[in-house]
C-alpha positions in Angstrom: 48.4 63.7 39.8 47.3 60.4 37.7 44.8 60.9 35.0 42.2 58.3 36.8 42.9 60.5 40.4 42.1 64.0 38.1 38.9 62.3 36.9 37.9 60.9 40.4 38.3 64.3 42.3 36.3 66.5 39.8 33.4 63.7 39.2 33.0 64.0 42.8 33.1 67.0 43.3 30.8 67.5 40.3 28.3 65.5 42.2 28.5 67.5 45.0 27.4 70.7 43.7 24.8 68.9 42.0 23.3 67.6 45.7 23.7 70.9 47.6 22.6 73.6 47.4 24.4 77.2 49.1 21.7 79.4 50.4 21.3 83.1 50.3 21.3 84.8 53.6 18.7 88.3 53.3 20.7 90.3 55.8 19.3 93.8 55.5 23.0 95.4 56.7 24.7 93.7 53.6 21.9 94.9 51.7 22.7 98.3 52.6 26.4 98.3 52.5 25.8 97.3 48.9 23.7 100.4 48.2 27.4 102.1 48.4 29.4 99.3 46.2 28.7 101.5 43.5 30.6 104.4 42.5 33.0 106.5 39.9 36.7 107.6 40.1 38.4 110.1 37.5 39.6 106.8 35.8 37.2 104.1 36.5 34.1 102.4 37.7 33.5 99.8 40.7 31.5 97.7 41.7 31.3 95.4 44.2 29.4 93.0 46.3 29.2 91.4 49.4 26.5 88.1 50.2 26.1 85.9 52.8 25.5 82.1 52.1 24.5 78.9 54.4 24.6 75.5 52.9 21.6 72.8 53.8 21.6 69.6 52.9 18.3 67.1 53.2 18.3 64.3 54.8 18.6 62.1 50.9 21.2 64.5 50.0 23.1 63.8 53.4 22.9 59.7 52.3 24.2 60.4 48.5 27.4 62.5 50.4 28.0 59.3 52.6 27.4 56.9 49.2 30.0 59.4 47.3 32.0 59.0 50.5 32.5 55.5 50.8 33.0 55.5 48.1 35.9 57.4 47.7 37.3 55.1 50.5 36.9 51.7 49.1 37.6 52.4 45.5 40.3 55.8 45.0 42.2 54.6 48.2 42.1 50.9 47.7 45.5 49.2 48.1 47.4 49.7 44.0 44.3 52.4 42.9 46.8 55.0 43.2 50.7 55.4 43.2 52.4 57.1 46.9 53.5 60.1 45.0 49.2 60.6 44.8 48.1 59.2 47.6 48.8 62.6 49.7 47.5 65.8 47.6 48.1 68.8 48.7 46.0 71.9 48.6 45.1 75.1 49.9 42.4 73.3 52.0 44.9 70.8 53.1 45.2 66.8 52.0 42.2 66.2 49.1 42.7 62.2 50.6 41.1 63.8 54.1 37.1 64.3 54.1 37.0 68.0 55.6 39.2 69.6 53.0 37.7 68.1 50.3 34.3 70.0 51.5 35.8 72.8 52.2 36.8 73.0 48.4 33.2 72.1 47.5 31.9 74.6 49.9 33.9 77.3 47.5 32.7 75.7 44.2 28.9 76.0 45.3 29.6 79.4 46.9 30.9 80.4 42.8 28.2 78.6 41.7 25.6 81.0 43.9 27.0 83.3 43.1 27.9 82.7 39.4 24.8 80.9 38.5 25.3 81.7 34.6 29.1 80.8 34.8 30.5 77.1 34.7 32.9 75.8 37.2 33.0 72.5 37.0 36.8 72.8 35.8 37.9 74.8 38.8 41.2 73.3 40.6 42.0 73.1 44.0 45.5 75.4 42.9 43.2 77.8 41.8 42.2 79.1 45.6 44.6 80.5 47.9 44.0 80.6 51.7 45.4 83.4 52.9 47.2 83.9 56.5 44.6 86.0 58.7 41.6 88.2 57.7 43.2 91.2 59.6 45.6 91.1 56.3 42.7 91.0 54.0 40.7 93.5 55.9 43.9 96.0 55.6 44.2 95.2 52.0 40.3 96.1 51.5 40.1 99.0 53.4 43.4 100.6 51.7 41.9 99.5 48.4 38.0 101.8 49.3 40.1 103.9 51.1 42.4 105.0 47.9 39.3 104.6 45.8 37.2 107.4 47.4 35.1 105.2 49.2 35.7 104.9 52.7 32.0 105.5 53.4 31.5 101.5 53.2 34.1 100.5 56.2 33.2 104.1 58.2 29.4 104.9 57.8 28.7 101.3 56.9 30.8 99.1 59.6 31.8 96.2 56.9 33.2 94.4 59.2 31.4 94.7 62.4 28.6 93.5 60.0 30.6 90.5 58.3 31.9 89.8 61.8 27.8 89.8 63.6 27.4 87.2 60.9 30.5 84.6 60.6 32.6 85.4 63.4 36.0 86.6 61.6 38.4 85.4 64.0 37.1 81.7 63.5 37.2 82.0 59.3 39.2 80.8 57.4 40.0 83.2 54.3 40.2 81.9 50.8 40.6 83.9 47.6 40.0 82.8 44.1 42.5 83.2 41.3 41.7 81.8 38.1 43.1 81.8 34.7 42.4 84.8 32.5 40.2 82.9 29.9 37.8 81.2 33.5 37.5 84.6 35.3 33.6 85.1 36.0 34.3 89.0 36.6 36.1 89.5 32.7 33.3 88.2 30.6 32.4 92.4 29.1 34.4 95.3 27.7 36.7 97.5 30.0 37.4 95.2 32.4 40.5 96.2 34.6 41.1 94.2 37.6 39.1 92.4 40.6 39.7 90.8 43.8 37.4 88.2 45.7 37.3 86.7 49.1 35.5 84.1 50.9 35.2 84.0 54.6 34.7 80.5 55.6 33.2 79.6 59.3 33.5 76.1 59.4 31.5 75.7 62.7 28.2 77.7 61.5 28.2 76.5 57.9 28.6 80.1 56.8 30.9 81.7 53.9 30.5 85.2 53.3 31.7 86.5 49.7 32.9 89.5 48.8 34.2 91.3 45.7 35.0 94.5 44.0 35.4 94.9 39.9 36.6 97.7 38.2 36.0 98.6 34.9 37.1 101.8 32.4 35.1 104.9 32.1 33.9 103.8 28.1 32.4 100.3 29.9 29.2 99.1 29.9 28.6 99.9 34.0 29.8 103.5 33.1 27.1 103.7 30.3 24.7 102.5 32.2 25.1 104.8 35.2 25.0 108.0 32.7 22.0 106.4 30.7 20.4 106.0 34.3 21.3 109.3 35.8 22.4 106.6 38.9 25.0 107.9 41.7 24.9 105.9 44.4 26.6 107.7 46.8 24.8 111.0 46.7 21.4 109.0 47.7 19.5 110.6 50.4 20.6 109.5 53.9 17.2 109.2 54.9 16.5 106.5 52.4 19.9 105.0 53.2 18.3 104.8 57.3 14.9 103.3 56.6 17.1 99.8 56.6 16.4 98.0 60.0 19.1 96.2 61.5 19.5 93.1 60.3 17.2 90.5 59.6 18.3 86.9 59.3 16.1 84.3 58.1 16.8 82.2 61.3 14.9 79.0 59.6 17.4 78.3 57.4 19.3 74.6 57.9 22.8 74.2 58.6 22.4 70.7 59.1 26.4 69.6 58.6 27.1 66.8 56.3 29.0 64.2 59.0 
């Protein structure tokens, strides 16, 4: 890709983040489920998390998108602006030249930057997500992965996916997972860090992404010192305090109001 391309895609994407802003979804189920996304093994500790996010965009911010828009079209794609071996990126989200992938990509940035708000990602690349084939493989590699863990509770007592499904439809997401280089990784920035996975579920249609993750650290890290400091063990909590949870409760008022 051509330095002046590089430097076009980012600053626009920059500016995108910058105009919209992801919104956090209260659903009282997720908030329960993640009453259980902490727990111990005989080697490690994990936590996780799973959040619900809508984007809104006002009425000004809908007129700077179409601004940034057009113009992408009259100045990136002018005739000589770029050579043909640039003109058709491709990407996990499919061709950067076409409108809808490039927002699905922003769509992911802001979701990172919800849910990141103290890390940077304004050097995030497109090769840095991978969509991934159908959520029925991601839901067997999560439930194998709580399942080997000791924690089976969140798929079983907690129906994680008749939850995520009530609120973004999985059949109709598309599923995204975010791989970055060592040095970017939001989840290794403190001691004991062993592995993490992350996935997004996107629903196009109702402007919704859902995202989930699961960290684990060693026993002698700083979540392992914090539970013994705190006497904390989530998973032995009184069901009764578990049950006082309603079923969910969206805030319906939210905007979804799309972009086009």
């Amino acid at each position: 890709m051509s330095y002046f391309l590089f430097s076009f895609f980012f600053f626009f994407f920059f500016i995108l983040l910058i105009i919209t802003n992801m919104k956090f979804l209260e659903v009282d189920s997720l908030d329960l489920i993640n009453t259980a996304f902490l727990w111990e093994t005989t080697e490690c500790v994990l936590t996780g998390r799973v959040e619900a996010y809508s984007c809104k965009s006002a009425g000004t911010d809908k007129k700077l998108f179409k601004t940034l828009e057009n113009r992408y079209n009259t100045e990136l794609l002018a005739p000589g602006s770029i050579s043909p071996d640039d003109f058709h990126i491709i990407s996990p989200f499919g061709r950067l030249t076409e409108a809808a992938p490039r927002k699905t990509f922003f769509y992911l940035l802001a979701t990172l930057n919800a849910a990141f708000p103290e890390h940077d990602f304004e050097d995030v690349r497109p090769d840095q997500f991978l969509k991934l084939p159908t959520f029925e493989m991601v839901m067997n590699s999560v439930n194998t992965t709580l399942f080997n863990l000791g924690n089976d509770m969140i798929v079983n007592k907690y129906r994680l996916w008749d939850v995520l499904d009530e609120i973004v439809q999985l059949n109709e997401c598309d599923v995204y997972t975010y791989t970055p280089d060592v040095d970017d990784d939001p989840m290794n920035e403190e001691e004991g860090y062993i592995w993490s996975v992350n996935y997004f579920f996107f629903n196009r249609k109702l402007k919704r992404m859902v995202f989930f993750s699961i960290k684990s650290e060693s026993l002698n890290g700083p979540t392992a010192e914090a539970i013994e400091e705190e006497g904390l063990d989530i998973l032995d909590e009184d069901d009764d305090n578990m049950n006082n949870v309603n079923s969910r409760r969206y805030q319906d008022e939210f905007l979804m109001d799309d972009m086009d």
